[in-house]
C-alpha beads as a LAMMPS data file, in Angstrom:
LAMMPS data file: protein, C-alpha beads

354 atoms
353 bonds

1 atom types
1 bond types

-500.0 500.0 xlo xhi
-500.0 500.0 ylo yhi
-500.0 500.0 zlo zhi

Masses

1 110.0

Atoms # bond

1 1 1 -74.702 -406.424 435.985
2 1 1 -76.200 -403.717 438.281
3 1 1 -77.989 -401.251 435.839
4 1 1 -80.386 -399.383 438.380
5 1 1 -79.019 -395.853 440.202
6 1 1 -80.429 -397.294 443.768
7 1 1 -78.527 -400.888 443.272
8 1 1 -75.495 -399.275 441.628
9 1 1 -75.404 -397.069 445.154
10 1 1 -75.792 -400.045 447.180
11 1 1 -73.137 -401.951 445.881
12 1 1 -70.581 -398.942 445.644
13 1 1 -71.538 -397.937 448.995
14 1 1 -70.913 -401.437 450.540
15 1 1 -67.419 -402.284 450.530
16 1 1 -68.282 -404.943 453.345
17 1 1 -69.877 -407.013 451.130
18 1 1 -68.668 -405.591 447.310
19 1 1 -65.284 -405.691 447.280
20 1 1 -62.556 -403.616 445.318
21 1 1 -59.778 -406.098 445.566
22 1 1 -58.359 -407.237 442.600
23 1 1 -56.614 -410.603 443.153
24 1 1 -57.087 -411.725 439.715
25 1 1 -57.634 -409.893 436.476
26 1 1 -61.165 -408.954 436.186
27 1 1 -63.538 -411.257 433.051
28 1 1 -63.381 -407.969 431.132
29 1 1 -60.222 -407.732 431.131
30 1 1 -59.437 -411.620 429.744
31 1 1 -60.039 -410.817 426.456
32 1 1 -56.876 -408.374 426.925
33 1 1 -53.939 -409.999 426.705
34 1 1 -51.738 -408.400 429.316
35 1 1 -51.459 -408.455 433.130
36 1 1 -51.942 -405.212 434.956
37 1 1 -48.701 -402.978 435.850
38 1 1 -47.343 -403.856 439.247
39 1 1 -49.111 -401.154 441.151
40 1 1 -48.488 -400.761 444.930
41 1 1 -51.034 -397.848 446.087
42 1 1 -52.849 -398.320 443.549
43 1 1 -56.053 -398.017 446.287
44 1 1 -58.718 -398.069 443.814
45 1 1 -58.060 -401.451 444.002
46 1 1 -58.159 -402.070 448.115
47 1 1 -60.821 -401.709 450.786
48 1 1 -60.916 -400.503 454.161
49 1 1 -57.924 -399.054 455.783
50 1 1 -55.668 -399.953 453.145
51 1 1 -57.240 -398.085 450.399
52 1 1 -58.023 -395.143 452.710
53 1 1 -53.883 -395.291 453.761
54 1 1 -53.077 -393.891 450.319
55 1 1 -56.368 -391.701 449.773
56 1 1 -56.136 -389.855 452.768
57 1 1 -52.738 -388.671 451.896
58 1 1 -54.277 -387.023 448.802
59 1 1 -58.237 -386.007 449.740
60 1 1 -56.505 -382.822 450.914
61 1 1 -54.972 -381.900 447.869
62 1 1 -58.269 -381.991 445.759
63 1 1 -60.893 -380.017 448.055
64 1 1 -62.860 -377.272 446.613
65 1 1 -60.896 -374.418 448.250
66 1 1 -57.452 -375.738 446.517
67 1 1 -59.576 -376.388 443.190
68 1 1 -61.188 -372.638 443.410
69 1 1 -57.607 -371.356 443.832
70 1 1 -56.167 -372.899 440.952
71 1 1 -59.461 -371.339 438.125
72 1 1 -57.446 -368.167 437.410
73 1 1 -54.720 -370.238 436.830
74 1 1 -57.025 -372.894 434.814
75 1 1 -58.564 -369.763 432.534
76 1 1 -55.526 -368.929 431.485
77 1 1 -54.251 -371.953 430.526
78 1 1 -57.657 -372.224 428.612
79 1 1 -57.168 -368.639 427.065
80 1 1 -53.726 -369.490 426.066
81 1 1 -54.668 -372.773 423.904
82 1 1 -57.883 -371.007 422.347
83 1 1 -55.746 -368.073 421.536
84 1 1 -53.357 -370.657 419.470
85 1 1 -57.123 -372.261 418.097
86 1 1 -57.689 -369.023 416.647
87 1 1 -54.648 -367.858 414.873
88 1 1 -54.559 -371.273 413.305
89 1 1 -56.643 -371.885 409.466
90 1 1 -59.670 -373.967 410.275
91 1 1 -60.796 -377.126 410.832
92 1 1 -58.629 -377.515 413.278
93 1 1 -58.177 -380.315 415.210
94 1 1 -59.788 -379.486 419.070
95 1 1 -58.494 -382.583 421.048
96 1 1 -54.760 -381.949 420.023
97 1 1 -54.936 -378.238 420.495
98 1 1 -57.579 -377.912 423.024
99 1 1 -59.113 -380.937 424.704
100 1 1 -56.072 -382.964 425.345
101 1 1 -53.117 -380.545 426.258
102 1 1 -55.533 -378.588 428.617
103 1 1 -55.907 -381.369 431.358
104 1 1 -53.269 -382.363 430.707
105 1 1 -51.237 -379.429 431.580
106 1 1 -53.457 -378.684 434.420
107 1 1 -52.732 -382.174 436.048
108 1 1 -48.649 -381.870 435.026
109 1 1 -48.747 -378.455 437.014
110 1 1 -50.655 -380.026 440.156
111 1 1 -48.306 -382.454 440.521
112 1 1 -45.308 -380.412 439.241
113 1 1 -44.386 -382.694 436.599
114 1 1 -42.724 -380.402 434.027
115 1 1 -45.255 -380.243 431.046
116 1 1 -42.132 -381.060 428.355
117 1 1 -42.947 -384.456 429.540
118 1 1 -46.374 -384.781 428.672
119 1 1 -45.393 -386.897 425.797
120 1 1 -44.638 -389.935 428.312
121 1 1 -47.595 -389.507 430.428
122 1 1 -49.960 -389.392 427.562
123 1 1 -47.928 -392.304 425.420
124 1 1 -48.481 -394.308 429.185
125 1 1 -52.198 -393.576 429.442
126 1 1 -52.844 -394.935 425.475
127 1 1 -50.646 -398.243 426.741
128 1 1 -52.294 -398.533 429.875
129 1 1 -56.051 -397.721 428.670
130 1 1 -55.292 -399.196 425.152
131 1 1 -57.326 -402.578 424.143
132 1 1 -54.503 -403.708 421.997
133 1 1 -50.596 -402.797 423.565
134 1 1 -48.734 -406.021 424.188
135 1 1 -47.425 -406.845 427.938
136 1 1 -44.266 -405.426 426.833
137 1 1 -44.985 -402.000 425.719
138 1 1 -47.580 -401.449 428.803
139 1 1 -44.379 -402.035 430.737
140 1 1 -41.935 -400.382 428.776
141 1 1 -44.468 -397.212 428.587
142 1 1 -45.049 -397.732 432.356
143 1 1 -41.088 -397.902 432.830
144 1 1 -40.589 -394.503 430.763
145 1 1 -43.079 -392.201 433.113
146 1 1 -41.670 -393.843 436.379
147 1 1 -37.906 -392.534 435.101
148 1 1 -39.177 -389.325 434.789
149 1 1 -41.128 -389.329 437.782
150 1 1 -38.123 -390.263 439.725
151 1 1 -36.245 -387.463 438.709
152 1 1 -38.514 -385.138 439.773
153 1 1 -38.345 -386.416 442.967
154 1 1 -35.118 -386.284 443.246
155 1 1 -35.277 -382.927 442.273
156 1 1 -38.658 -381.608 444.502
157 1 1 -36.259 -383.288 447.477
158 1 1 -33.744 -380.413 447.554
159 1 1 -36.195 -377.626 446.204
160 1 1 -39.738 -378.186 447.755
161 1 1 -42.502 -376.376 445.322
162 1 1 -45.745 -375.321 446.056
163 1 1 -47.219 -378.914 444.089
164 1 1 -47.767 -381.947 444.895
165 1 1 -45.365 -384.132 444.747
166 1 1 -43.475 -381.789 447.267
167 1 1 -46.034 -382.165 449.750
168 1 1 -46.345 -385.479 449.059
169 1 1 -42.535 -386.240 449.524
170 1 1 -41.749 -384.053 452.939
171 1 1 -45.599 -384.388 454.344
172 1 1 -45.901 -388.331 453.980
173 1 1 -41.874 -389.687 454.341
174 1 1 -43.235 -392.873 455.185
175 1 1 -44.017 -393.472 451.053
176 1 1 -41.236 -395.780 449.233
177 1 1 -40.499 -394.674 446.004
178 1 1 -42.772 -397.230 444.609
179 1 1 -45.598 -395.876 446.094
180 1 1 -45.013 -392.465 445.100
181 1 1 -44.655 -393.491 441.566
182 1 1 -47.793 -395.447 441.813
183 1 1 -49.436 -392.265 443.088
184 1 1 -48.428 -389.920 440.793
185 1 1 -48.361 -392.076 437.468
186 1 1 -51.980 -392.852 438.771
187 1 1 -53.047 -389.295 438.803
188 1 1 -51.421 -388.315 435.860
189 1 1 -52.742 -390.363 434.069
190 1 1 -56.591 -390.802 435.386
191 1 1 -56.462 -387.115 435.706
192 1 1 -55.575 -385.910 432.195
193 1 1 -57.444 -388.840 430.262
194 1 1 -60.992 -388.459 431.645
195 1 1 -61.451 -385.025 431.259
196 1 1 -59.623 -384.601 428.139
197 1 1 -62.144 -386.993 426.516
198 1 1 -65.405 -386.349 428.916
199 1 1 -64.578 -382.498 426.992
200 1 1 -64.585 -383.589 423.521
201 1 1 -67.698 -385.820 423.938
202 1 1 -69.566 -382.688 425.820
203 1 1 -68.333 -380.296 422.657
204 1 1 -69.650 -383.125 419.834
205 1 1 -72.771 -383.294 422.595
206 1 1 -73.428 -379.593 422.309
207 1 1 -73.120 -378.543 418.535
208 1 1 -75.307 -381.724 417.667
209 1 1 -77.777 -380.277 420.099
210 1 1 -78.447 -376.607 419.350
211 1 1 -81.209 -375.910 421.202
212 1 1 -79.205 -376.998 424.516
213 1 1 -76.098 -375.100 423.241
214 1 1 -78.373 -372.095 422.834
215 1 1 -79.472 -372.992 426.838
216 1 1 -75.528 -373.124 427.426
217 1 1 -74.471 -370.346 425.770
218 1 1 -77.178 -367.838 426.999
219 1 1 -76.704 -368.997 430.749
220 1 1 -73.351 -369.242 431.285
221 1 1 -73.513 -368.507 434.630
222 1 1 -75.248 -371.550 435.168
223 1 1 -72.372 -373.643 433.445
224 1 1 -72.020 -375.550 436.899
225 1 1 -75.774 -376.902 436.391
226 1 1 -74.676 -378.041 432.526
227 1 1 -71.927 -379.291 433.004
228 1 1 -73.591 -381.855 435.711
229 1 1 -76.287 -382.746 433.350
230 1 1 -73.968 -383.258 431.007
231 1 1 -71.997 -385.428 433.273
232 1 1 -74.912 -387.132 433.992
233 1 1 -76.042 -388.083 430.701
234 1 1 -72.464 -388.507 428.475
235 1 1 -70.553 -390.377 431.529
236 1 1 -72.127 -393.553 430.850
237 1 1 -70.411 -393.218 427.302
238 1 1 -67.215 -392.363 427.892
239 1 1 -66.157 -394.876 430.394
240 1 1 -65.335 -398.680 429.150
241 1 1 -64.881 -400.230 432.577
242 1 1 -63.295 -401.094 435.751
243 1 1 -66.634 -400.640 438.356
244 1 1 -65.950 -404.049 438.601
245 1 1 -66.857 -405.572 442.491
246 1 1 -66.320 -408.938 443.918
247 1 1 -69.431 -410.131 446.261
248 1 1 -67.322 -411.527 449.813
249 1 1 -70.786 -413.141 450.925
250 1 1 -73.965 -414.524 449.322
251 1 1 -76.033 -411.145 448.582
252 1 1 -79.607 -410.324 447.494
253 1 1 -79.856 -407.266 445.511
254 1 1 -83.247 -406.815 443.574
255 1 1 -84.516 -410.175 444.142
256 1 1 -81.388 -411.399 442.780
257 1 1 -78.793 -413.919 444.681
258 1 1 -75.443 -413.019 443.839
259 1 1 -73.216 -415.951 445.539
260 1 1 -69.914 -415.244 447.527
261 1 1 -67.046 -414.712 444.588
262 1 1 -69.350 -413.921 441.719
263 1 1 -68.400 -410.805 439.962
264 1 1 -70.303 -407.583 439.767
265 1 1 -70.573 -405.285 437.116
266 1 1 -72.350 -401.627 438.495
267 1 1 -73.588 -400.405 435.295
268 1 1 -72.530 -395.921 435.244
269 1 1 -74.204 -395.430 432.154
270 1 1 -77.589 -397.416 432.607
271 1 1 -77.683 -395.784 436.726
272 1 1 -77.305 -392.174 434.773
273 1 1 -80.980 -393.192 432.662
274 1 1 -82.303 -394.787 435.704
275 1 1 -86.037 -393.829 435.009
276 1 1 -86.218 -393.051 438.850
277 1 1 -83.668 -390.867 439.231
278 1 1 -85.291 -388.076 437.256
279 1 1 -87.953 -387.310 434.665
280 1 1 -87.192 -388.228 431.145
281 1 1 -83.933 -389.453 431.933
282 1 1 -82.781 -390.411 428.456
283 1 1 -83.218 -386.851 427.266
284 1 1 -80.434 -383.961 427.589
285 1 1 -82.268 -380.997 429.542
286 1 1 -79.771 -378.302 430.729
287 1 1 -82.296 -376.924 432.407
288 1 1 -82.837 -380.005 434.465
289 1 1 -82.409 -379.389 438.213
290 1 1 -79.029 -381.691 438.942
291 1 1 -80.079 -385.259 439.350
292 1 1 -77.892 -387.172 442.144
293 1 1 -76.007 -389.227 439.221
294 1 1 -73.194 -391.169 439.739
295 1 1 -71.147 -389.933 437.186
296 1 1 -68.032 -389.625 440.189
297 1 1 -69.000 -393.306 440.862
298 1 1 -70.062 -393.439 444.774
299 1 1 -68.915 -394.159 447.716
300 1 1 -65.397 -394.315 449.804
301 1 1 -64.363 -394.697 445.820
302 1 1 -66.261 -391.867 443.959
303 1 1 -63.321 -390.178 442.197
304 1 1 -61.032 -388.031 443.633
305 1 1 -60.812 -385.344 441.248
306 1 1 -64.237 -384.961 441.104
307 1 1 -63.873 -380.882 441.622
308 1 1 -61.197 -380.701 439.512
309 1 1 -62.550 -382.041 436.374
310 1 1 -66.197 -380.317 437.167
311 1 1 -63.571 -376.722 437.447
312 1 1 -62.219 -377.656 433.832
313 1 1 -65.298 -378.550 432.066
314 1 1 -66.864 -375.627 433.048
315 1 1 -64.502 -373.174 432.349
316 1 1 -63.057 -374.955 428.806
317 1 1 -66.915 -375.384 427.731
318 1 1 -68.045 -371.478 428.306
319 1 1 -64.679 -370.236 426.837
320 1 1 -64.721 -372.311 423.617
321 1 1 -68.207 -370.983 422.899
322 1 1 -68.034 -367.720 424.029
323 1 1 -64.505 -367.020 421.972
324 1 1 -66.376 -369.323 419.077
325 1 1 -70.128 -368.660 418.832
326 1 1 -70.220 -370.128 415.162
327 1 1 -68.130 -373.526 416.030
328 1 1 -69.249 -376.476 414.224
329 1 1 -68.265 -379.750 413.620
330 1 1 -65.879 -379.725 410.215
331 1 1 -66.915 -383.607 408.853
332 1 1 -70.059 -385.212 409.590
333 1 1 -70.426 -386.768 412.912
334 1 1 -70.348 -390.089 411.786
335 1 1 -66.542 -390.184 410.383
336 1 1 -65.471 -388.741 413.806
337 1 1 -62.976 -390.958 414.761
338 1 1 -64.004 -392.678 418.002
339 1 1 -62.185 -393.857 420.550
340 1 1 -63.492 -397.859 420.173
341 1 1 -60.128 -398.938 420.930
342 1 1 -59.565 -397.748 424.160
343 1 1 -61.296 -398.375 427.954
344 1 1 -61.521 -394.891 428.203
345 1 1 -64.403 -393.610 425.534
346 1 1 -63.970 -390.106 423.383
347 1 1 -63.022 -389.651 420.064
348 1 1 -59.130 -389.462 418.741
349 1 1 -59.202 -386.194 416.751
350 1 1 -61.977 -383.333 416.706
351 1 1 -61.720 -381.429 413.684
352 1 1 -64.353 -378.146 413.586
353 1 1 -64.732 -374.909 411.891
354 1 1 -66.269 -371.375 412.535

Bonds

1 1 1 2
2 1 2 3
3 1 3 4
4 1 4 5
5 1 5 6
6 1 6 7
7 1 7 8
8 1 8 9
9 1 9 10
10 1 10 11
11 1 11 12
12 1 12 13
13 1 13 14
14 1 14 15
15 1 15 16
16 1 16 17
17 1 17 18
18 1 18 19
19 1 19 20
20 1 20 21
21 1 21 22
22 1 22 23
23 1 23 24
24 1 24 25
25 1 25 26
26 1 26 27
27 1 27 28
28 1 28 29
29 1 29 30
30 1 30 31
31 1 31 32
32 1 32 33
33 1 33 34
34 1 34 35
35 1 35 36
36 1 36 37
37 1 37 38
38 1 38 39
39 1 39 40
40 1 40 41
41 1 41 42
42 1 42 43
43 1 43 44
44 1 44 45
45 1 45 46
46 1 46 47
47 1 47 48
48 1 48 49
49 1 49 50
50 1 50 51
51 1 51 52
52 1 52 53
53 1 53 54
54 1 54 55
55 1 55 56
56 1 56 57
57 1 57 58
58 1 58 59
59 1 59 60
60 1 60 61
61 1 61 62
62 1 62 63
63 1 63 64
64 1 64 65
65 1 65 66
66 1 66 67
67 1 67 68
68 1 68 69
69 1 69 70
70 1 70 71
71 1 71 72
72 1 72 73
73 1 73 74
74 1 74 75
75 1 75 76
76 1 76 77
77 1 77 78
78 1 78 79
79 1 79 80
80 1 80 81
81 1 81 82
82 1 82 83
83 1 83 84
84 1 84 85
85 1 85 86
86 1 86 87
87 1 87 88
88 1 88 89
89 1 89 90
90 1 90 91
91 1 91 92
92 1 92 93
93 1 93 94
94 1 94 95
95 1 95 96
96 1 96 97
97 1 97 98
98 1 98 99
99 1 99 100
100 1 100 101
101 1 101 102
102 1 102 103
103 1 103 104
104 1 104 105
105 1 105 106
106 1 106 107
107 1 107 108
108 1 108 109
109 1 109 110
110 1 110 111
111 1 111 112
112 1 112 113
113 1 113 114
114 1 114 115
115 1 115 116
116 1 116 117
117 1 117 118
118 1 118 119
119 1 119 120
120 1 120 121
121 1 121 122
122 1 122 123
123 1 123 124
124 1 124 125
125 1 125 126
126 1 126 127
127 1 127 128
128 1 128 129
129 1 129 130
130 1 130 131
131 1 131 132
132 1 132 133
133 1 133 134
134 1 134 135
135 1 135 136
136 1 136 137
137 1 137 138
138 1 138 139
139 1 139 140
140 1 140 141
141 1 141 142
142 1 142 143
143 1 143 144
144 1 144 145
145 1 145 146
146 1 146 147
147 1 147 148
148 1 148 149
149 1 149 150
150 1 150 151
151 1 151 152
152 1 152 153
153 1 153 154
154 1 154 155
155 1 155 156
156 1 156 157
157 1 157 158
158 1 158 159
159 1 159 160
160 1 160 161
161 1 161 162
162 1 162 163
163 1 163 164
164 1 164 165
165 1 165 166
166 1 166 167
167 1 167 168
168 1 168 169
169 1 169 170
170 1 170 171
171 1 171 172
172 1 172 173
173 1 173 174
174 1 174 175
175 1 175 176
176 1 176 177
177 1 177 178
178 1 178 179
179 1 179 180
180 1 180 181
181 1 181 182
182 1 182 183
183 1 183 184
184 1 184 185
185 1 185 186
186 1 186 187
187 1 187 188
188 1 188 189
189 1 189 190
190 1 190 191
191 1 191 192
192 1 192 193
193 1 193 194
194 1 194 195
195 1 195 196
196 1 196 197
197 1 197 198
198 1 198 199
199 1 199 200
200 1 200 201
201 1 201 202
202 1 202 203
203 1 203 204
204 1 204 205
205 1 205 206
206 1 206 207
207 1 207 208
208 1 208 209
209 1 209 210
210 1 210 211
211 1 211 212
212 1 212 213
213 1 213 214
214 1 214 215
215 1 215 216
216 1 216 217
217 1 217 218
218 1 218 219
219 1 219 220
220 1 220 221
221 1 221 222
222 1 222 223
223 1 223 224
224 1 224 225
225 1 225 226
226 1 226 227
227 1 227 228
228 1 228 229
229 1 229 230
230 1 230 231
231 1 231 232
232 1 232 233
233 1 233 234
234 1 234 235
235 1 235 236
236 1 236 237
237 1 237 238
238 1 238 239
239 1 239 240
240 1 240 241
241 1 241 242
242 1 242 243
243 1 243 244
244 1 244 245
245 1 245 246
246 1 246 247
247 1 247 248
248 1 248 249
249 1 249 250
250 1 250 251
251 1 251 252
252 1 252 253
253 1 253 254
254 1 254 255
255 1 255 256
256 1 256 257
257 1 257 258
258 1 258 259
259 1 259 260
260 1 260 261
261 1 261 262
262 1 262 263
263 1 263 264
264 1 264 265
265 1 265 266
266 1 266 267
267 1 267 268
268 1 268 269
269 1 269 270
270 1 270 271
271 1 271 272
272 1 272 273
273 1 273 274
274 1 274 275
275 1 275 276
276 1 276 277
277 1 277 278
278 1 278 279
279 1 279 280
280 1 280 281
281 1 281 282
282 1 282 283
283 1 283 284
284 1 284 285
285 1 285 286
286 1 286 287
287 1 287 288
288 1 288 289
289 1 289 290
290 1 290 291
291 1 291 292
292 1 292 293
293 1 293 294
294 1 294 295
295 1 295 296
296 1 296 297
297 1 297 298
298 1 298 299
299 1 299 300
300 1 300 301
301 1 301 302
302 1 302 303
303 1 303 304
304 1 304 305
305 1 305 306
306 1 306 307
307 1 307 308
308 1 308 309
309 1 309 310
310 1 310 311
311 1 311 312
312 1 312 313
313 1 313 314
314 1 314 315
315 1 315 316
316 1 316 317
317 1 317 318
318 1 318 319
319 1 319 320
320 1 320 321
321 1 321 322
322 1 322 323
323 1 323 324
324 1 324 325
325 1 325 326
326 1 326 327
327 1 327 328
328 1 328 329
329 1 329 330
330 1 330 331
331 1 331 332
332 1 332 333
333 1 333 334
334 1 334 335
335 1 335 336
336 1 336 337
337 1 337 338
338 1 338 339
339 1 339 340
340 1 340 341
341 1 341 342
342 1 342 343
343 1 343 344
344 1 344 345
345 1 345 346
346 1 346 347
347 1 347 348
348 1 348 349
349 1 349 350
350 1 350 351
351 1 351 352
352 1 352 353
353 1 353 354
């Protein structure tokens, strides 16, 4: 296990010697008793040129000037669920009306997935990020969203859209149909899930934290400089694996040998509290100058939707408090349901008042 921010940086940043490839099923994953889906681009598990094949195709589609284009269209998607929080008794559940469709339908629009299909997407992310599905159902779940997603590209073939699938069909030909499902059922999924449950985690984060609320809530034009401290110190939590590398040569790293084909676990949350990466690293301090955490990961790896989700947080995060300056949490945070059964960490329902 790699725990420290400077060795968790050297082994993302060395695909050379820490590789992604996953020939066999990593020793977390043993205790799970199902293989992975058969996953052709699915690069975040290649190196070199044949994980940058499929993530070149897409780097375009997630730059900052695409991502600043689509916040109007984020806000009022983010209006429109906060609208249907309010007219609604409290407690009310957040991550079914707030946390969850919001990325969700943000990612389904992206891609130009039609959002009455959001059911299958989110039923294949629970199989596919679950800790207890059977083989089957992963597959059968898996088989469900790649139906759907060959529809609509069936249908994106004779009526190009401005999303991505179009671009990805008529820009990039040279992608079978099993790559483009790979693709897309990969960013559906990935892109909906992490958010959807970094959000909640941020929300519990802040009301259990008032004096850093009351930091949020009075700067919110400094939302991008929370939200990264927030990032930094909640990531850690709310991821359950698969930084997984495989060392191709005999290695020292902190005085340690790692030998050729031992398997290395970078350690997000411990690199985030690294002690030399900032001052008081355990603490929460939105006023904190952003630390360079890892929160993304790092390297020719760090997540592609890295502007993306840091668009969403920040605008669901100062809407929900601006529109709800009383929120609290509606039960004790201790019976919050957390998400303990799934790679993927956040909590399965949210229930708060005003």
């Amino acid at each position: 296990m790699i725990s420290s921010h400077e060795y968790f940086r050297a082994v993302m940043g060395d695909p050379q010697r820490f590789s992604s490839r996953k020939d066999e099923i990593e020793p977390q994953m043993r205790a799970v008793s199902r293989p992975p889906v058969d996953n052709p681009a699915a690069f975040n598990r290649a190196d070199g040129e044949q994980h940058q094949h499929y993530r070149r195709k897409l780097t375009g589609q997630f730059m900052v000037k695409r991502i600043d284009a689509l916040r109007p269209r984020i806000q009022q998607i983010v209006d429109e669920h906060l609208d249907a929080v309010a007219a609604r008794p409290a407690p009310v559940d957040l991550v079914n009306t707030f946390t969850l469709p919001v990325p969700s339908l943000v990612i389904a629009e992206l891609l130009g997935v039609p959002y009455e299909h959001r059911q299958a997407f989110q039923d294949a992310a629970s199989k596919m990020l679950g800790l207890n599905p059977t083989a089957d159902e992963v597959q059968q779940s898996f088989a469900r969203l790649a139906a759907i997603l060959e529809s609509v590209f069936d249908a994106r073939l004779g009526d190009p859209r401005d999303d991505l699938i179009s671009r990805l069909l008529h820009e990039h030909p040279d992608l079978s149909r099993a790559e483009l499902t790979s693709l897309c059922a990969g960013l559906l999924i990935a892109g909906h899930e992490t958010t959807a449950n970094f959000s909640a985690m941020a929300i519990i984060t802040l009301l259990q934290h008032p004096d850093q609320l009351a930091t949020f809530t009075a700067h919110p034009d400094r939302a991008g400089q929370a939200v990264e401290e927030l990032m930094r110190r909640l990531t850690g939590n709310s991821s359950g694996g698969g930084l997984t590398r495989r060392a191709v040569e005999d290695v020292e790293i902190g005085g340690q040998l790692i030998r050729a084909g031992d398997w290395v676990a970078p350690n997000l949350a411990a690199a985030n509290i690294d002690p030399a990466l900032c001052p008081h690293a355990e603490e929460l301090d939105l006023d904190r100058t952003p630390a360079q955490h890892v929160a993304f990961g790092y390297g020719p790896h760090a997540c592609l939707g890295q502007n993306l989700a840091r668009a969403e947080l920040e605008i669901m995060l100062v809407s929900l408090f601006s529109r709800f300056p009383h929120l609290r949490l509606a039960v004790p945070a201790e019976e919050l349901p957390f998400r303990d059964d799934m790679l993927v960490y956040g909590v399965h329902s949210l229930p708060v008042t005003w």
